[in-house]
N, CA, C and O atoms as a GROMACS GRO file, in nm:
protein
  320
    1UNK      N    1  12.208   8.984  11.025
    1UNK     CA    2  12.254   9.058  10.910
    1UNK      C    3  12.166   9.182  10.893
    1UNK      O    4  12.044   9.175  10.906
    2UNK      N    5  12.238   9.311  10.860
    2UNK     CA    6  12.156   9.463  10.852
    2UNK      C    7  11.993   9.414  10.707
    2UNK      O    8  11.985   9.322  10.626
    3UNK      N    9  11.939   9.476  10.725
    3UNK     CA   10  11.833   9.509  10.639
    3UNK      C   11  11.920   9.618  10.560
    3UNK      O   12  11.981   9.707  10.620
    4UNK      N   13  11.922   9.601  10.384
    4UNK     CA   14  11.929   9.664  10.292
    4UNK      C   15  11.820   9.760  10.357
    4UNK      O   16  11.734   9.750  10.445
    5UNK      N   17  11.890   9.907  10.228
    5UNK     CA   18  11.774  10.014  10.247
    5UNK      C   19  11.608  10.019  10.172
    5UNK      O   20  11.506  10.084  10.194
    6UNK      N   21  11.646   9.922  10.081
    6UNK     CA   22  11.538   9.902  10.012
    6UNK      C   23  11.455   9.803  10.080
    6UNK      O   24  11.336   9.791  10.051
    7UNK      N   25  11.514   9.727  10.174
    7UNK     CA   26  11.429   9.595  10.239
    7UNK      C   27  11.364   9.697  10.360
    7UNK      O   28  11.254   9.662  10.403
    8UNK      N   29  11.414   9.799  10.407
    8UNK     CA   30  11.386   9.871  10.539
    8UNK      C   31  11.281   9.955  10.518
    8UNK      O   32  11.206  10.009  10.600
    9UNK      N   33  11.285   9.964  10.338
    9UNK     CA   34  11.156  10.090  10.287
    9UNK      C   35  11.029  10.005  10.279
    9UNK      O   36  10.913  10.029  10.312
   10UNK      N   37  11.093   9.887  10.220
   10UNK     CA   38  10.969   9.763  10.211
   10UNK      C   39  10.907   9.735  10.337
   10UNK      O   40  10.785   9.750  10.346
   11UNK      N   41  10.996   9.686  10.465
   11UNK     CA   42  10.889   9.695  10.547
   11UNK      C   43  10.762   9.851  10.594
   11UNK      O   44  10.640   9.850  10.609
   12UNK      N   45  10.854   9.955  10.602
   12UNK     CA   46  10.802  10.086  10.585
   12UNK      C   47  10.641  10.071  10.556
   12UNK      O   48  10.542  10.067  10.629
   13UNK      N   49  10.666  10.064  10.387
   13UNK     CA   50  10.560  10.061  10.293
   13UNK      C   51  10.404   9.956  10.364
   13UNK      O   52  10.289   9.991  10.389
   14UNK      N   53  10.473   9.827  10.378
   14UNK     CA   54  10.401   9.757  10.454
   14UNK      C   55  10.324   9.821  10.584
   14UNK      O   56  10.203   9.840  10.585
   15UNK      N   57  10.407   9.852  10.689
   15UNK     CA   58  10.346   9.897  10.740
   15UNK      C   59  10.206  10.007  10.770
   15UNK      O   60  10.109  10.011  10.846
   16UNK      N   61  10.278  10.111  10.631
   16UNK     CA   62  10.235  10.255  10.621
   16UNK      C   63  10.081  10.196  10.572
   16UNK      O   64   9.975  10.255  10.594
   17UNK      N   65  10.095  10.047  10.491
   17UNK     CA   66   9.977   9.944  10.382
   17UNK      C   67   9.873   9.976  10.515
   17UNK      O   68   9.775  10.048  10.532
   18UNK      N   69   9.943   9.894  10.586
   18UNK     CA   70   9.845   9.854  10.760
   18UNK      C   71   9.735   9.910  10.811
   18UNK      O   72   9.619   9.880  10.840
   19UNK      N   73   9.838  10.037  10.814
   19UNK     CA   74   9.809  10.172  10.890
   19UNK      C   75   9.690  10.274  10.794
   19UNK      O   76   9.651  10.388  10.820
   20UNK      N   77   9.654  10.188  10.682
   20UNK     CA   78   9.551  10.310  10.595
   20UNK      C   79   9.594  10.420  10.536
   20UNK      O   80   9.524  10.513  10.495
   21UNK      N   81   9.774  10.402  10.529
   21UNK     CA   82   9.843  10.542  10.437
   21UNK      C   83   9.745  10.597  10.339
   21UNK      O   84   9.685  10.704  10.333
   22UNK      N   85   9.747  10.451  10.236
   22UNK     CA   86   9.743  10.473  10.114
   22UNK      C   87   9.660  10.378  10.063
   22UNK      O   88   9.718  10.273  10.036
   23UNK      N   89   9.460  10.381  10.025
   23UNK     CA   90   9.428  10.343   9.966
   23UNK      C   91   9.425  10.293   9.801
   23UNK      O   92   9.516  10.347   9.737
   24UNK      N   93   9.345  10.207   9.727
   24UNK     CA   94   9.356  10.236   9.610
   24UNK      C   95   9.500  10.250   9.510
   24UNK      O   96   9.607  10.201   9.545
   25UNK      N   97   9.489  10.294   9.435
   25UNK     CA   98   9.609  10.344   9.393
   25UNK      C   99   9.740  10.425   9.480
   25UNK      O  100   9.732  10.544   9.512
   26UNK      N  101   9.797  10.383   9.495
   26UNK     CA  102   9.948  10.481   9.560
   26UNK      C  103  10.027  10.557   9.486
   26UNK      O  104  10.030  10.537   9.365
   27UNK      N  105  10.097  10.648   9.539
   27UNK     CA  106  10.197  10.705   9.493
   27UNK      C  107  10.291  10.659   9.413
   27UNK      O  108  10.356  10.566   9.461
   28UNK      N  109  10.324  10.697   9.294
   28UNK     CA  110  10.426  10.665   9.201
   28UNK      C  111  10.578  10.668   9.239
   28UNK      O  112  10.615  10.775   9.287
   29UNK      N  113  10.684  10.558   9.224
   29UNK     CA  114  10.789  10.609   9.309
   29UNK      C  115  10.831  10.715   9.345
   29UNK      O  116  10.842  10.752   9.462
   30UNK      N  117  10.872  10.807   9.193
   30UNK     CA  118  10.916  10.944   9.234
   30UNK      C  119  10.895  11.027   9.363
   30UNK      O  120  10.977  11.089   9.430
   31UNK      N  121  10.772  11.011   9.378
   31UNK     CA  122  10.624  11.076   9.491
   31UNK      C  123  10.678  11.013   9.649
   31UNK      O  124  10.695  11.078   9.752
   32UNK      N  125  10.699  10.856   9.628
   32UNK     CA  126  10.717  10.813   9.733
   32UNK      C  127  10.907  10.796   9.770
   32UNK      O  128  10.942  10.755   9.881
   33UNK      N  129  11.011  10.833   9.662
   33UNK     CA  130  11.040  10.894   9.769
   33UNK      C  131  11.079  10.981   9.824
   33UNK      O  132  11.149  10.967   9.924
   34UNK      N  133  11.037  11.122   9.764
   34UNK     CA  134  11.034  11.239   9.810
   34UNK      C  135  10.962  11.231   9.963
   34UNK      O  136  10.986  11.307  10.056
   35UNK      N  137  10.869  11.119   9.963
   35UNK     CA  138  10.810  11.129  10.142
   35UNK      C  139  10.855  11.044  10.222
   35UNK      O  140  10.807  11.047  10.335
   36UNK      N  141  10.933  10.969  10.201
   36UNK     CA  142  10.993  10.858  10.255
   36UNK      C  143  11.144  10.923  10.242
   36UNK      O  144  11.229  10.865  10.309
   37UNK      N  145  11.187  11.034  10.166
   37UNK     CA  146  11.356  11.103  10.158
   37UNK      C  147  11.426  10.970  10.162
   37UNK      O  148  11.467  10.909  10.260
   38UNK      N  149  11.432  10.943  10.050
   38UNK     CA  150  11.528  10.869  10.038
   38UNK      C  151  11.543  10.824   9.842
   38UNK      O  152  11.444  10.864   9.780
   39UNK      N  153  11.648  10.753   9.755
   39UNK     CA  154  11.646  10.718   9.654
   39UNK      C  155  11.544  10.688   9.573
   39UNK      O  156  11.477  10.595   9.618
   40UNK      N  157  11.509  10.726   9.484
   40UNK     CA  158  11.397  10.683   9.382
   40UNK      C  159  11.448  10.559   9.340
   40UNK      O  160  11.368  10.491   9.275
   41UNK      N  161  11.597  10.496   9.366
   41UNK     CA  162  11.593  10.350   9.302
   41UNK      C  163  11.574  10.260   9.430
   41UNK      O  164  11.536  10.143   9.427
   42UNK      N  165  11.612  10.346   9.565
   42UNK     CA  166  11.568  10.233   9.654
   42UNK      C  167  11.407  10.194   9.654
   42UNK      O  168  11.354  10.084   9.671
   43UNK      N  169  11.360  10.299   9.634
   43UNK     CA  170  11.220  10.345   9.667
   43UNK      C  171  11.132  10.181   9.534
   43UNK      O  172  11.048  10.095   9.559
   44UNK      N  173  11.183  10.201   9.451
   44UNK     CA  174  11.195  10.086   9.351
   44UNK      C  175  11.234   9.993   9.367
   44UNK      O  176  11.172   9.894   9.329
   45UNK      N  177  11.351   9.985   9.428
   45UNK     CA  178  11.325   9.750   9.455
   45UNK      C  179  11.261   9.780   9.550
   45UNK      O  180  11.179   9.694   9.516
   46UNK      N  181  11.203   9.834   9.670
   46UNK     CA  182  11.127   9.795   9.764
   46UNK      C  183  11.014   9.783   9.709
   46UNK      O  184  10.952   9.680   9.736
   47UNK      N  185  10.948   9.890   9.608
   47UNK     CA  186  10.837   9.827   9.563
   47UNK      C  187  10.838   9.685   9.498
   47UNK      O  188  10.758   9.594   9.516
   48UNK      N  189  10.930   9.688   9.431
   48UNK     CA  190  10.949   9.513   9.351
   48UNK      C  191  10.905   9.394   9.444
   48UNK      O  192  10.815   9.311   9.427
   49UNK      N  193  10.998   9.410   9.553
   49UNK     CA  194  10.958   9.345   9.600
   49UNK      C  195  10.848   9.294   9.721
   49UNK      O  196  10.848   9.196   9.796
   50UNK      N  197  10.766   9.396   9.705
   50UNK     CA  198  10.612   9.342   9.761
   50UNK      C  199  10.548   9.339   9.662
   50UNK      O  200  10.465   9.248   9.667
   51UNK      N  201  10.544   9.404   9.554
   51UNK     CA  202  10.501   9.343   9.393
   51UNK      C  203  10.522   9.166   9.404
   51UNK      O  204  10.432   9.082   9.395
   52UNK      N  205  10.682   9.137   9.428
   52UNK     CA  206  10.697   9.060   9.383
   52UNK      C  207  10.596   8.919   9.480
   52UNK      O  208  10.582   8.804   9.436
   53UNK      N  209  10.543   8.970   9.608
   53UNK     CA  210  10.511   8.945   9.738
   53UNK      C  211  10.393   8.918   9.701
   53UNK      O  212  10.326   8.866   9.790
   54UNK      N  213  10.326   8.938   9.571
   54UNK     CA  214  10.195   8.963   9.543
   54UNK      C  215  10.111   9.040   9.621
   54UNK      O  216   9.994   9.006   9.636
   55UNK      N  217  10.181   9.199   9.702
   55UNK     CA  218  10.113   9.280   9.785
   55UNK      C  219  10.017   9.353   9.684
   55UNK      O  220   9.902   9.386   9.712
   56UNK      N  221  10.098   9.381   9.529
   56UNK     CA  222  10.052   9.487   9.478
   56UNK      C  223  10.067   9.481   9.339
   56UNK      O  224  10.141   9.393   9.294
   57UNK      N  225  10.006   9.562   9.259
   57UNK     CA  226  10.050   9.511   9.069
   57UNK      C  227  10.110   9.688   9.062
   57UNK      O  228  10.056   9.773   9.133
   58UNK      N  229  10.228   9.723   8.966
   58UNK     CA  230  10.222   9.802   8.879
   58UNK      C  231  10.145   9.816   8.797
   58UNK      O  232  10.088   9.725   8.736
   59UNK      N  233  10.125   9.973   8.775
   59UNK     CA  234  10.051  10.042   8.648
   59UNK      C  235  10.064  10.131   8.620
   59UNK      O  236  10.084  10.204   8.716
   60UNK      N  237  10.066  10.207   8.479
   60UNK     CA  238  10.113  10.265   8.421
   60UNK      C  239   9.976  10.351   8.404
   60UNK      O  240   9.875  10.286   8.377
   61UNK      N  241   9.964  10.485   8.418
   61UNK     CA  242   9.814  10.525   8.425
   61UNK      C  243   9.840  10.599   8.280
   61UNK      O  244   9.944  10.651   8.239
   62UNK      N  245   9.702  10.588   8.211
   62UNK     CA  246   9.674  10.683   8.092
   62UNK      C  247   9.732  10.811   8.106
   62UNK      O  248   9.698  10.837   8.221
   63UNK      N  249   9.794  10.905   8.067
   63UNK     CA  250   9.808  11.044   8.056
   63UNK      C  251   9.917  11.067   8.181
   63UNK      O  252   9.975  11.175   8.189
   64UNK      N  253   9.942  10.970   8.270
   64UNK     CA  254  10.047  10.978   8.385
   64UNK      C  255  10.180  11.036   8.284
   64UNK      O  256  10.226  10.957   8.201
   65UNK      N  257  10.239  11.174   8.294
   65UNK     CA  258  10.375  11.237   8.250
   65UNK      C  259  10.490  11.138   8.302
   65UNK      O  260  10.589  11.111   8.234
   66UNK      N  261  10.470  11.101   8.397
   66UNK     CA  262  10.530  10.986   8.466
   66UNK      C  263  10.558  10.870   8.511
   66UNK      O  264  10.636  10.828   8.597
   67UNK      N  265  10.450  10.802   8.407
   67UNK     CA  266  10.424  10.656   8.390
   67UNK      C  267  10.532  10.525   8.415
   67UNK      O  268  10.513  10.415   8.467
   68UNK      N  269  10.685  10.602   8.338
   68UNK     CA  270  10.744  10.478   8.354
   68UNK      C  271  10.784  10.491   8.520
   68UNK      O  272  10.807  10.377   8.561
   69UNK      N  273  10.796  10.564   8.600
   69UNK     CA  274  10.813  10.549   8.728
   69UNK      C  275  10.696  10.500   8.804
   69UNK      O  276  10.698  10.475   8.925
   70UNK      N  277  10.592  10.488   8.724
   70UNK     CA  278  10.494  10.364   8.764
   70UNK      C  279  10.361  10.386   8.908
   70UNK      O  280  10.383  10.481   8.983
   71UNK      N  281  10.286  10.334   8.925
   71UNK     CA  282  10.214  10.411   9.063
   71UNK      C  283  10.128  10.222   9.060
   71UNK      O  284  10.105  10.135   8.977
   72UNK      N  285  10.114  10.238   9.163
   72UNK     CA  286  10.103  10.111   9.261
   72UNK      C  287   9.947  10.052   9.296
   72UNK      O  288   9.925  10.118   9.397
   73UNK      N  289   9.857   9.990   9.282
   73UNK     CA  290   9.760   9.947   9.316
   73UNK      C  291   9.753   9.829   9.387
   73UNK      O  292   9.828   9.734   9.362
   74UNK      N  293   9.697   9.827   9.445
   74UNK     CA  294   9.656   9.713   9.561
   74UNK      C  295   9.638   9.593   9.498
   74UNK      O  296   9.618   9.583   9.377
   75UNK      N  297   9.647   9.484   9.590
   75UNK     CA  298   9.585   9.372   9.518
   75UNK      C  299   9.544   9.273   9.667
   75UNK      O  300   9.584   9.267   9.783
   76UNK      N  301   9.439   9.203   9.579
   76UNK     CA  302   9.414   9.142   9.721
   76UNK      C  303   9.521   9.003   9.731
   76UNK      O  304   9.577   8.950   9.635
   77UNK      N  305   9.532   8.958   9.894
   77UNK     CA  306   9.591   8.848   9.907
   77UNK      C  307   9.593   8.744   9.861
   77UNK      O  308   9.479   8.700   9.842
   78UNK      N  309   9.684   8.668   9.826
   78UNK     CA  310   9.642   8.512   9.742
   78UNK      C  311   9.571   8.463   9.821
   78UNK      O  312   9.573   8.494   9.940
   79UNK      N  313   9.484   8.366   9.766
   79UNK     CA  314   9.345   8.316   9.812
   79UNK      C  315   9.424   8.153   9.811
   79UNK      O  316   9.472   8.083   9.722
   80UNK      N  317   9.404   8.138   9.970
   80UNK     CA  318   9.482   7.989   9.956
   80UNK      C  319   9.386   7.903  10.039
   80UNK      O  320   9.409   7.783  10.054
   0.00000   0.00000   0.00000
C-alpha cells in the first residue's frame, strides 16, 4: 500500500533527525514546509506523528508571531 504524503514527510523528517539536519529546537511547520515544498497541513500530521512516536514534544515559544504553527524540540528516546 502507497505511503500517504504526510507518512513520506515523516520518514523524511526522521531521516533529515539522523543525518544532524536539525539540532535542538526545529523549524516550525510553516518553515518546514516551505523546505520540504510541500503542505503546511501535511507538514503537520507528519509531525504528529513522530510527536506521537515520542520522537519529539511541541512548543510554543515565548514571543514566537507564530506559535500556533508550533516549532519542535527533541526528546530523548523512551528509556526501556
Amino acid at each position: 500500500m502507497p505511503k500517504t504524503y504526510a507518512e513520506q514527510v515523516a520518514e523524511t523528517l526522521r531521516k533529515e533527525l539522523e543525518q544532524g539536519r536539525w539540532t535542538g529546537i526545529m523549524p516550525g511547520r510553516d518553515r518546514l514546509a516551505g523546505e520540504l515544498e510541500v503542505n503546511a497541513r501535511t507538514v503537520d500530521g507528519a509531525l504528529t506523528m513522530r510527536e506521537n512516536e515520542g520522537c519529539w514534544c511541541r512548543k510554543a515559544l515565548v514571543g514566537d508571531a507564530k506559535s500556533t504553527a508550533g516549532n519542535y524540540g527533541r526528546s530523548r528516546p523512551p528509556s526501556g
